[in-house]
NUMAR-932443 format. One line per 5 residues: their letters; for each residue x, y, z of N, C-alpha, C. Coordinates in Angstrom, 2 decimals, always signed. Layout:
N
a	X/Y/Z/X/Y/Z/X/Y/Z  ...
END
This chain:
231
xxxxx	+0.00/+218.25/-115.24/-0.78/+217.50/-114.25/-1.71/+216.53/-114.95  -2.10/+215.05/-114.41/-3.07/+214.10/-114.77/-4.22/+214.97/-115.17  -5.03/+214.64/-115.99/-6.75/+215.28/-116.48/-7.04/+214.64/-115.51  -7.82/+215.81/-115.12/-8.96/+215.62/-113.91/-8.15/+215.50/-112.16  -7.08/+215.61/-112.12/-6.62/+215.87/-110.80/-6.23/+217.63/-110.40
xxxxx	-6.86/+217.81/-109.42/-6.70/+219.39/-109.67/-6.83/+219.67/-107.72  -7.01/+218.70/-107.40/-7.04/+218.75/-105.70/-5.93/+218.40/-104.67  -4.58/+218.07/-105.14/-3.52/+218.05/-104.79/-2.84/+219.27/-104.25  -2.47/+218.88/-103.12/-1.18/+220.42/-102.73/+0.17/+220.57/-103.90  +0.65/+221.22/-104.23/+1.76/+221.70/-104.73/+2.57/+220.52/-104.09
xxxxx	+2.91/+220.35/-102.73/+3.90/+218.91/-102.34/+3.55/+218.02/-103.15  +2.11/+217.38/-102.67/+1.46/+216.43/-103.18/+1.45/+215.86/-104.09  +1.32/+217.22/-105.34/+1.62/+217.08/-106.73/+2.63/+216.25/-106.92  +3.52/+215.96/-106.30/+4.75/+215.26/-106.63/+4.38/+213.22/-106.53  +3.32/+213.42/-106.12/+3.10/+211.50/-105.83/+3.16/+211.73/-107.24
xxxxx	+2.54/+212.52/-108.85/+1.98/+212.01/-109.47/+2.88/+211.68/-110.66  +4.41/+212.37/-110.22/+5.96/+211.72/-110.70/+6.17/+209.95/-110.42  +5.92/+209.86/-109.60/+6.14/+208.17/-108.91/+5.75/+207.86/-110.16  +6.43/+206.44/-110.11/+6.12/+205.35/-110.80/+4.84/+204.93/-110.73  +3.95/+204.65/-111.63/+2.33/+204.23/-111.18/+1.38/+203.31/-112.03
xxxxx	+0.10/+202.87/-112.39/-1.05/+202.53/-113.30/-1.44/+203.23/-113.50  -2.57/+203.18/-114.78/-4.16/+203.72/-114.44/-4.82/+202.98/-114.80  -5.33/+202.77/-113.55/-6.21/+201.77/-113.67/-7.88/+202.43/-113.46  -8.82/+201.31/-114.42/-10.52/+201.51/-114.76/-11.41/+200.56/-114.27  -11.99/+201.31/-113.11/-13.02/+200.49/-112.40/-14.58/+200.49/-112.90
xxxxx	-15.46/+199.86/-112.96/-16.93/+199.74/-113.28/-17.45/+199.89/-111.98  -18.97/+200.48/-112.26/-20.01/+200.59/-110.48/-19.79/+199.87/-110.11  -19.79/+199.36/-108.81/-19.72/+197.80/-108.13/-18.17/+197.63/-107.85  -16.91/+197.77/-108.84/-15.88/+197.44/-108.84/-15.19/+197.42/-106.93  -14.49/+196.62/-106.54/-13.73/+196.96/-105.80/-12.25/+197.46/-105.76
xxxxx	-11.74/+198.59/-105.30/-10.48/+198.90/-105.49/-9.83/+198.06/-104.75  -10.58/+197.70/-103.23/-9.43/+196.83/-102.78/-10.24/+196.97/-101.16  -10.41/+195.21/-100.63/-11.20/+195.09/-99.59/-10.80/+194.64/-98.72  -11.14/+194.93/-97.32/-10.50/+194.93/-96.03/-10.35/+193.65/-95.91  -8.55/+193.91/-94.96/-8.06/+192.18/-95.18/-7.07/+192.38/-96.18
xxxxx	-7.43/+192.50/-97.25/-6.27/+192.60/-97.67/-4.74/+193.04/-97.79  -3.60/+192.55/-98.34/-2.49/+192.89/-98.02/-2.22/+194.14/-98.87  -2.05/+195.65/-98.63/-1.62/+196.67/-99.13/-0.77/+196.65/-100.11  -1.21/+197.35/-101.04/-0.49/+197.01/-103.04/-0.62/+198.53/-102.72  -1.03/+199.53/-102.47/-0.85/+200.67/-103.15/-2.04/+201.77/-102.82
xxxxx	-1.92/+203.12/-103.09/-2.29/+204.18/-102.86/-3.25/+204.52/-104.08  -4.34/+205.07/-104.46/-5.31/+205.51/-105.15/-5.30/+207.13/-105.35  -4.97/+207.59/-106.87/-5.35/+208.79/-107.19/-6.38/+208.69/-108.29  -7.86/+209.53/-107.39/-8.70/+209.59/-108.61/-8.66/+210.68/-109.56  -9.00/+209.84/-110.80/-9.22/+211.06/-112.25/-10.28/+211.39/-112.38
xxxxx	-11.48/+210.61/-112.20/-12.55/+210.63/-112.01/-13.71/+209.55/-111.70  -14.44/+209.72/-111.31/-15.51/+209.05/-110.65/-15.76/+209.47/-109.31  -16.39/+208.90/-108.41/-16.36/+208.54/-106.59/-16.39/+207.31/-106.62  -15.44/+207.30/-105.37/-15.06/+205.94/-104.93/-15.63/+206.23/-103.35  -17.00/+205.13/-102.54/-17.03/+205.01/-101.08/-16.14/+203.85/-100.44
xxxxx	-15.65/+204.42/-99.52/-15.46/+204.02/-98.22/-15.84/+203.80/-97.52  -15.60/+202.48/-96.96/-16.72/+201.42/-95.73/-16.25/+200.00/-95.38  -17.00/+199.74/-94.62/-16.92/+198.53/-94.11/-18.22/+197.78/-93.59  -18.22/+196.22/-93.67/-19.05/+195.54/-93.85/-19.14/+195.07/-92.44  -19.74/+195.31/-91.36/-20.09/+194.74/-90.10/-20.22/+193.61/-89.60
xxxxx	-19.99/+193.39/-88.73/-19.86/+191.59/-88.07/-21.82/+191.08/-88.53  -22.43/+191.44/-88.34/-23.27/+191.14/-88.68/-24.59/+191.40/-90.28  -23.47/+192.19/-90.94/-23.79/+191.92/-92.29/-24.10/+193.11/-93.19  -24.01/+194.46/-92.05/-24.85/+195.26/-92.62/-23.68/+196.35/-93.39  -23.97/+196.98/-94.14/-22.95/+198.05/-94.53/-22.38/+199.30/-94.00
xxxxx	-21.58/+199.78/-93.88/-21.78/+200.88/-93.18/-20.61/+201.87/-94.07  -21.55/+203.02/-94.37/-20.63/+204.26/-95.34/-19.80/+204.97/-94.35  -18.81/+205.23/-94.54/-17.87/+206.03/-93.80/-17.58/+207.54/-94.81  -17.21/+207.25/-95.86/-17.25/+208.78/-97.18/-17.14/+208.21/-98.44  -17.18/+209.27/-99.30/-17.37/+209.55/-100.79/-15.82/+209.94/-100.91
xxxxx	-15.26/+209.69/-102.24/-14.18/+210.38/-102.33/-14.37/+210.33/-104.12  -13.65/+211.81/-104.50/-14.13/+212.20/-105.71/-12.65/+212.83/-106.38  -12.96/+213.14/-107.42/-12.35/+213.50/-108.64/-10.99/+214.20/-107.58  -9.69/+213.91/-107.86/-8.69/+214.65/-107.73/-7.90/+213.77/-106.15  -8.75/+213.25/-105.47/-8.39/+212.99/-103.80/-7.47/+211.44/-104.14
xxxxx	-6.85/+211.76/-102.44/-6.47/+209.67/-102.77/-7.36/+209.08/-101.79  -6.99/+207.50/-102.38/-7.62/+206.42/-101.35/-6.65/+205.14/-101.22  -6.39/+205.63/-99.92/-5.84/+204.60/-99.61/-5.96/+203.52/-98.10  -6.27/+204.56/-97.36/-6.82/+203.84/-96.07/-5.60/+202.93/-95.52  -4.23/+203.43/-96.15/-2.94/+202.45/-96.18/-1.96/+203.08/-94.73
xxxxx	-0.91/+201.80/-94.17/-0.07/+202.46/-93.11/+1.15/+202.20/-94.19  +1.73/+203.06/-93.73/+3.13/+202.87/-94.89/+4.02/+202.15/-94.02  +5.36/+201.53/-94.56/+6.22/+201.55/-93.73/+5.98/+200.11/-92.65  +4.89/+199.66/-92.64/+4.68/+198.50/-92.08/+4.62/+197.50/-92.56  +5.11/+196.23/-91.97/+4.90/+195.13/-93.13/+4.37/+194.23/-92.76
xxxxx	+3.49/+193.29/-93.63/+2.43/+193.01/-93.27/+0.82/+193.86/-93.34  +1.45/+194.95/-93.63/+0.02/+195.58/-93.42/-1.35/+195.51/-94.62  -2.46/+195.69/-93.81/-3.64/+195.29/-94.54/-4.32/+196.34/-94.30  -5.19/+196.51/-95.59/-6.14/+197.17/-96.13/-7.36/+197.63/-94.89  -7.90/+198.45/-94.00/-8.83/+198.36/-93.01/-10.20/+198.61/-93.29
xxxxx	-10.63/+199.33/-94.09/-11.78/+199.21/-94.95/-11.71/+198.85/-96.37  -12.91/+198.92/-96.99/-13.42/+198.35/-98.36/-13.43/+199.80/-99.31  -13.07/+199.78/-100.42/-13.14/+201.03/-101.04/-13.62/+200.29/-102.28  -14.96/+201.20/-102.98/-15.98/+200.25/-103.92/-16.42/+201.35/-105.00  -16.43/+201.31/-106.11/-16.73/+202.71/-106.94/-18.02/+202.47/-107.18
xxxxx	-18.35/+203.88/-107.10/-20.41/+204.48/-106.94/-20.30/+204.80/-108.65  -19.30/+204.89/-109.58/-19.38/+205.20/-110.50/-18.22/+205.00/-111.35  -18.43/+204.20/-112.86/-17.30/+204.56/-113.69/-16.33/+205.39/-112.97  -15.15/+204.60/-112.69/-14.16/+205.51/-112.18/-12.27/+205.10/-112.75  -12.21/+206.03/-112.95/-10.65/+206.07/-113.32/-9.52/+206.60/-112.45
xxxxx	-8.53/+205.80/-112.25/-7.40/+206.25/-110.93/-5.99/+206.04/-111.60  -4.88/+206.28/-110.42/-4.12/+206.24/-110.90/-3.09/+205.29/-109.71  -2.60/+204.50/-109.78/-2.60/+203.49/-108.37/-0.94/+203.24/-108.51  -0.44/+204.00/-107.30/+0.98/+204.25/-107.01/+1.32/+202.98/-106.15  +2.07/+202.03/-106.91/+2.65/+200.87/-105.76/+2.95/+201.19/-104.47
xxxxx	+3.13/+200.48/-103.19/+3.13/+200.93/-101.69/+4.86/+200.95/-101.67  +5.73/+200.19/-102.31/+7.26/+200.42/-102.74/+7.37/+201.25/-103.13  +6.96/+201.54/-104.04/+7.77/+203.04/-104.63/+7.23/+203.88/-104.22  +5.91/+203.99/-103.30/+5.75/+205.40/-102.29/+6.43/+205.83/-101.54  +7.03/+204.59/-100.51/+7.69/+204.74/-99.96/+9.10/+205.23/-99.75
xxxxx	+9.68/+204.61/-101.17/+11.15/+204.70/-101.24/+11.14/+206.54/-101.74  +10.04/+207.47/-102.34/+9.46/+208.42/-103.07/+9.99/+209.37/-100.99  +8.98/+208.69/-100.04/+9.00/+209.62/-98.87/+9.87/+209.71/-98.25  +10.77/+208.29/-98.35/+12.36/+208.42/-97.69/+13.25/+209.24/-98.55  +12.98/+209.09/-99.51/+14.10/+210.70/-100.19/+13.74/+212.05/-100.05
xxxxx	+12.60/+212.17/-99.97/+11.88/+213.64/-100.15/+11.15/+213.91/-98.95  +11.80/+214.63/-97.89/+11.35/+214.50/-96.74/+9.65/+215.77/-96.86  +9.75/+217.21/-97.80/+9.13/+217.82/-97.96/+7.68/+216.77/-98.51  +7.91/+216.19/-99.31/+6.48/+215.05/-99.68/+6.50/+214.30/-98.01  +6.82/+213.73/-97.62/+6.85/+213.23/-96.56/+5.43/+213.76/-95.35
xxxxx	+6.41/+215.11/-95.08/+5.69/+216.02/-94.13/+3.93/+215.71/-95.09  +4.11/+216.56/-96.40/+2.65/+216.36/-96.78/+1.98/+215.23/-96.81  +2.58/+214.12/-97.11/+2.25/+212.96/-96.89/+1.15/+212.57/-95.99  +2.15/+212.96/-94.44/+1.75/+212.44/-93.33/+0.57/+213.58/-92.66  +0.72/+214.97/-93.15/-0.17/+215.28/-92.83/-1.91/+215.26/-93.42
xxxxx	-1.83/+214.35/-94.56/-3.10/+214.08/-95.56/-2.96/+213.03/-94.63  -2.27/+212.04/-94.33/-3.32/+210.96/-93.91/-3.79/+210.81/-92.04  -2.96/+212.11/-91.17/-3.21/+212.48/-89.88/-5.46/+213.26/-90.27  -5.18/+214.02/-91.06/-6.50/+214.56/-91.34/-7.38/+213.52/-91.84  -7.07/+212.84/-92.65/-7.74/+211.25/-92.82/-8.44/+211.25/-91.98
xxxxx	-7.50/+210.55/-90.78/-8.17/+209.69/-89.75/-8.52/+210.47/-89.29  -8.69/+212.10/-88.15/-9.06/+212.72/-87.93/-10.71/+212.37/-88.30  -10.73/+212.75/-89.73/-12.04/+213.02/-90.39/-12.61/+211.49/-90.31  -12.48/+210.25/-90.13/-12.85/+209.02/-90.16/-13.49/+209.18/-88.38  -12.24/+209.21/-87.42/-12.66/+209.27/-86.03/-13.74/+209.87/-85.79
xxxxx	-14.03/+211.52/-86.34/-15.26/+212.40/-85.61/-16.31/+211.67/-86.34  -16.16/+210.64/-87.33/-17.64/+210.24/-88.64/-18.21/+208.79/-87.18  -17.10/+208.17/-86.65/-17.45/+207.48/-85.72/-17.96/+208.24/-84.43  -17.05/+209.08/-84.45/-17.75/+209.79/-83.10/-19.16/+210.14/-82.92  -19.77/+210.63/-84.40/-20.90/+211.38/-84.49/-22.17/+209.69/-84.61
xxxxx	-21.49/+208.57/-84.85/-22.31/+207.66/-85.03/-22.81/+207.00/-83.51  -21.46/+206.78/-82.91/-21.27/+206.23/-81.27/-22.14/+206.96/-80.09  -22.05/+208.42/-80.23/-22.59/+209.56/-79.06/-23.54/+209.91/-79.62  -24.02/+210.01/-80.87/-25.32/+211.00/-81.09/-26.77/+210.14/-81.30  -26.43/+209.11/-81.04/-27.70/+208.20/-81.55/-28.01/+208.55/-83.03
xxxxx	-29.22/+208.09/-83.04/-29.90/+207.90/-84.68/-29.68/+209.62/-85.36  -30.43/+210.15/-84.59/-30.47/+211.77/-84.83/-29.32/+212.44/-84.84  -28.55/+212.42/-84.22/-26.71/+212.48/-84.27/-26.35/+212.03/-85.73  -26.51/+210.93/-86.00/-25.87/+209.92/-87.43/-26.44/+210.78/-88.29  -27.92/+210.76/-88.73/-28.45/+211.68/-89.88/-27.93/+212.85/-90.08
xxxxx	-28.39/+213.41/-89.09/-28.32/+214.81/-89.11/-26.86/+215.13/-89.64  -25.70/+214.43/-88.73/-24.04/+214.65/-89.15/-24.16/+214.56/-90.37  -24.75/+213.61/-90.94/-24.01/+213.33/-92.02/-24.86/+214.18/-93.15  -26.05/+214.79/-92.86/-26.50/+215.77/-93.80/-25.20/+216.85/-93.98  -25.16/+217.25/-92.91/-24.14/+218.42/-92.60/-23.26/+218.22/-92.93
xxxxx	-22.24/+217.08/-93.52/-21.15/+216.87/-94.20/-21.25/+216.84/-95.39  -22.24/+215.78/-95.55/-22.57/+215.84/-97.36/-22.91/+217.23/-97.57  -23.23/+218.53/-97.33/-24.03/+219.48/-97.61/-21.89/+220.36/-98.00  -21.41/+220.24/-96.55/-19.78/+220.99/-96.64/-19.36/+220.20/-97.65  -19.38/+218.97/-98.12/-19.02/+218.39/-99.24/-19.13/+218.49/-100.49
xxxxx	-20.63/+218.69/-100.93/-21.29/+218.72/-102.33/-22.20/+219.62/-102.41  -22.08/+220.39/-101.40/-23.35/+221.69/-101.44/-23.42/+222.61/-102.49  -24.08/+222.98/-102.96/-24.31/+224.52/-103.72/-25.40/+224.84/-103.57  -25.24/+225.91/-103.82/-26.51/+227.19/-103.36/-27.82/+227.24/-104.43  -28.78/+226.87/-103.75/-29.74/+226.83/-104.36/-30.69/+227.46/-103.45
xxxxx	-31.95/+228.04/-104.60/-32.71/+228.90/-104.06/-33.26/+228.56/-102.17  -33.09/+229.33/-101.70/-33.32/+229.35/-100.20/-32.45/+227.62/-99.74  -31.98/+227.42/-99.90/-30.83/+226.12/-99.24/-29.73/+226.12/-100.07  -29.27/+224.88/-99.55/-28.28/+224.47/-100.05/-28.32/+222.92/-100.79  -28.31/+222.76/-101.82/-28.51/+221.65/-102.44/-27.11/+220.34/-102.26
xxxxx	-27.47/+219.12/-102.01/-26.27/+218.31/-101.96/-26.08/+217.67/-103.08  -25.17/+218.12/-103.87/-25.46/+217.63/-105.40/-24.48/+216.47/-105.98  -25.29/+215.02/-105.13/-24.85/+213.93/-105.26/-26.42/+213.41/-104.87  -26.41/+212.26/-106.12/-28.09/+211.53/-105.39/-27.73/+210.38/-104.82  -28.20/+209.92/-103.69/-27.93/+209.31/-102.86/-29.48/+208.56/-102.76
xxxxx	-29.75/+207.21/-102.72/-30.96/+206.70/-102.59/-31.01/+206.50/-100.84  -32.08/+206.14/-100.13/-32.08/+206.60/-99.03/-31.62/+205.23/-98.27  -31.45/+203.92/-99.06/-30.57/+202.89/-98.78/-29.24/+203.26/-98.59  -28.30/+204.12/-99.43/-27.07/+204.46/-99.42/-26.90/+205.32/-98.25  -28.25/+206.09/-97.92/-28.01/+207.50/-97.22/-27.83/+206.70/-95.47
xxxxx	-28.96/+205.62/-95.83/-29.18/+204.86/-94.56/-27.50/+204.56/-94.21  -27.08/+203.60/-95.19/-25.25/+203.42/-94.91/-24.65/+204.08/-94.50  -24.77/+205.38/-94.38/-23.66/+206.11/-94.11/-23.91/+206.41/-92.16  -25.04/+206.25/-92.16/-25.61/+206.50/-90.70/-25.95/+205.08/-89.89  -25.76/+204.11/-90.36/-25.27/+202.80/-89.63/-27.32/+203.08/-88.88
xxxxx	-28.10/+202.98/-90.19/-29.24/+202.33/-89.45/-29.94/+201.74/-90.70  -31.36/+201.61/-90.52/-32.12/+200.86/-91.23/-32.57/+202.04/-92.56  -33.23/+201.55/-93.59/-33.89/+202.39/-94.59/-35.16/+202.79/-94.25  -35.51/+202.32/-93.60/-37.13/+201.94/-92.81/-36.95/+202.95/-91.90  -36.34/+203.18/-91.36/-36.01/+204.44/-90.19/-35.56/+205.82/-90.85
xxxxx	-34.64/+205.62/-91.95/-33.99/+207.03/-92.45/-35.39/+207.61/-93.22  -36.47/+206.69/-93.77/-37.52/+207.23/-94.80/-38.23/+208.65/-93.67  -38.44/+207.40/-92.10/-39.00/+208.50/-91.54/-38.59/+209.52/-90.55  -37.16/+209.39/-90.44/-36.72/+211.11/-90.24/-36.73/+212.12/-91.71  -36.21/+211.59/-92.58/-36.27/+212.43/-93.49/-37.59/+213.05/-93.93
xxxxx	-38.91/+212.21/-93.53/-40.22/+212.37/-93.51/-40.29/+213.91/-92.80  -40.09/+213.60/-91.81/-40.42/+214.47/-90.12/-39.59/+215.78/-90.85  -38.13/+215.48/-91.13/-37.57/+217.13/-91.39/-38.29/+217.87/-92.68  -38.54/+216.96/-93.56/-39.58/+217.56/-94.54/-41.13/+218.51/-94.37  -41.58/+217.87/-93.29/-42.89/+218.35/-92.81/-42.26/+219.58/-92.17
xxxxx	-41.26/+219.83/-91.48/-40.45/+221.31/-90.39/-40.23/+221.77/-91.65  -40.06/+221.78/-92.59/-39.20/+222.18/-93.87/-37.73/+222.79/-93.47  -37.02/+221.86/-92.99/-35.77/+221.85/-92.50/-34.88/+221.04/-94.18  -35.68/+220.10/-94.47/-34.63/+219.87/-95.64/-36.02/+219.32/-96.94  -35.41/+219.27/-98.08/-36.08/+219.27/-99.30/-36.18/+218.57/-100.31
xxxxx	-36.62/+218.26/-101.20/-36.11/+217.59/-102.44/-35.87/+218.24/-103.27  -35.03/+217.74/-104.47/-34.93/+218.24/-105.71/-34.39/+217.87/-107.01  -35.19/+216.80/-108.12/-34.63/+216.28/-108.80/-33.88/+214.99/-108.29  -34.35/+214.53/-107.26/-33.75/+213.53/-106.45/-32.72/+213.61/-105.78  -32.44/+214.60/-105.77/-31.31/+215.25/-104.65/-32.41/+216.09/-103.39
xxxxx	-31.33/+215.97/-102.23/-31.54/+216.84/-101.20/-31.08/+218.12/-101.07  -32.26/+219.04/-100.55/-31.84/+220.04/-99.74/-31.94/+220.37/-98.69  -30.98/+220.92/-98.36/-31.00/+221.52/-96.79/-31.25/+223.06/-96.55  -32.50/+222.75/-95.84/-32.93/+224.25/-95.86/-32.66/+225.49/-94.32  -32.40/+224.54/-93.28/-32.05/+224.76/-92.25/-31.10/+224.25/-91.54
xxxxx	-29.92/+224.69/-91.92/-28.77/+223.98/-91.52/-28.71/+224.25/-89.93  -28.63/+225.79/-89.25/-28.42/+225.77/-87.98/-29.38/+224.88/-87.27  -30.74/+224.39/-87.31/-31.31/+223.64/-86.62/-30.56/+222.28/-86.54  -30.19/+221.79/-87.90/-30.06/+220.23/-87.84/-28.39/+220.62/-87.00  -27.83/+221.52/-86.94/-26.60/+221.87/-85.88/-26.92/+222.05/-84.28
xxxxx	-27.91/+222.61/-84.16/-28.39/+222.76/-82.62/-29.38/+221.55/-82.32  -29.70/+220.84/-82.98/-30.66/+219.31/-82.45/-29.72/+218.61/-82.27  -28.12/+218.67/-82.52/-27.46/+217.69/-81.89/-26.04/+218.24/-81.51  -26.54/+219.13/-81.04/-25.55/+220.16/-79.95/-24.07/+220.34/-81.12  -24.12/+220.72/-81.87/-22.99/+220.70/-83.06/-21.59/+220.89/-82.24
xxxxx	-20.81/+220.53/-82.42/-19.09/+221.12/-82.33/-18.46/+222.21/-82.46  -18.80/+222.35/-83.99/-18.24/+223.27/-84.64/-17.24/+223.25/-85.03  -16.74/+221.34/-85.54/-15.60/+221.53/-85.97/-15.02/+222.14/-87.07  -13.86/+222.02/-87.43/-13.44/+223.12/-88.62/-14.22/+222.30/-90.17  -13.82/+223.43/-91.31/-15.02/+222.66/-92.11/-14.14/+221.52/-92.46
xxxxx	-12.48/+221.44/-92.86/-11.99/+220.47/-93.15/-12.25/+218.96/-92.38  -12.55/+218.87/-91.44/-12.98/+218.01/-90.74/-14.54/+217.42/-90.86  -15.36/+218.48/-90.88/-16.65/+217.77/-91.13/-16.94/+218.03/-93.06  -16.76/+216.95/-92.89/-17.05/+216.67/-94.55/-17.06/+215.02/-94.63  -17.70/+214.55/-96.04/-17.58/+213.18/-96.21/-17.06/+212.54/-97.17
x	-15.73/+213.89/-98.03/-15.25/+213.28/-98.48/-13.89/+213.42/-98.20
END
């Protein structure tokens, strides 16, 4: 198996036979921005790569993190013509491995078993993209935060004394992105849950110290954990 891919299904494992690159991105780098015409599928070795898109009126908006082992592709197969629907931008030195959109394809028409896995990684995709909108559209401001604590936490959590630590630092500009509001606004909810001691600092990371509250202030779901996550 590639160093550093270790998050693949057993099917899955098989993209990493295809014909492919590896290609090396810098912070800032773009893998490849909406609009564009589809070249290919993304396996990371390492780094995070976010996902997003840039709004009619200018502002950013984070949709997820994607890390060591996952793909990115945000791609429809099989269509032609097709384009890229969000922006995928690396948060860090990152190294991938970038499977042409031809030879994926010609890879799923022979192998119907990759196929099935295929299609069911990118049905959960969108799944997990839809409820990140859902939670932005219906929950207002407090909806957006709060979700997305609760994902980053199923995402990057570990256990730290009395919480759960999200162990990715996130400046509260980035954190703002992901919740489609201002920085000026995220300073002061995150203010307010600090004073409840609902969530924490640490080393410039967050903790979450009361997860069921920030779940019952915005009537939670309870979807499965594969679904609420942000990466």
């Amino acid at each position: 198996m590639e160093s550093g891919i270790d998050k693949l299904t057993p099917e899955l494992e098989k993209l990493l036979t295809i014909s492919h690159q590896v290609k090396e991105y810098q912070k800032g780098d773009y893998l490849f921005r909406e609009g564009e015409a589809v070249k290919g599928l993304y396996i990371l070795r390492s780094g995070k790569v976010q996902i997003g898109k840039v709004t009619p009126d200018g502002r950013e908006l984070a949709l997820k993190i994607c890390g060591t082992g996952q793909m990115v592709g945000e791609i429809t197969v099989f269509a032609e013509g097709a384009t890229y629907l969000l922006d995928a931008r690396a948060l860090t030195k990152t190294s991938c491995l970038k499977i042409p959109v031809e030879e994926l394809e010609q890879s799923l028409e022979k192998d119907p078993s990759l196929a099935m896995a295929f299609m069911k990684w990118m049905g959960i995709d969108q799944q997990k993209t839809q409820t990140r909108f859902r939670d932005l559209m219906l929950h207002g401001k407090k909806g957006a935060l709060y979700s997305t604590l609760i994902r980053l936490g199923n995402s990057y959590g570990v256990e730290a004394e009395g919480g759960l630590l999200i162990d990715v630092v996130l400046t509260n500009q980035e954190l703002a992105n992901f919740c489609g509001m201002s920085r000026e606004m995220v300073n002061r909810m995150l203010s307010d849950l600090r004073k409840q001691g609902t969530v924490g600092m640490k080393d410039g990371k967050i903790v979450l110290y009361n997860i069921p509250k920030l779940k019952f202030d915005i009537n939670c779901e309870e979807c499965p954990i594969y679904l609420c996550k942000i990466d």
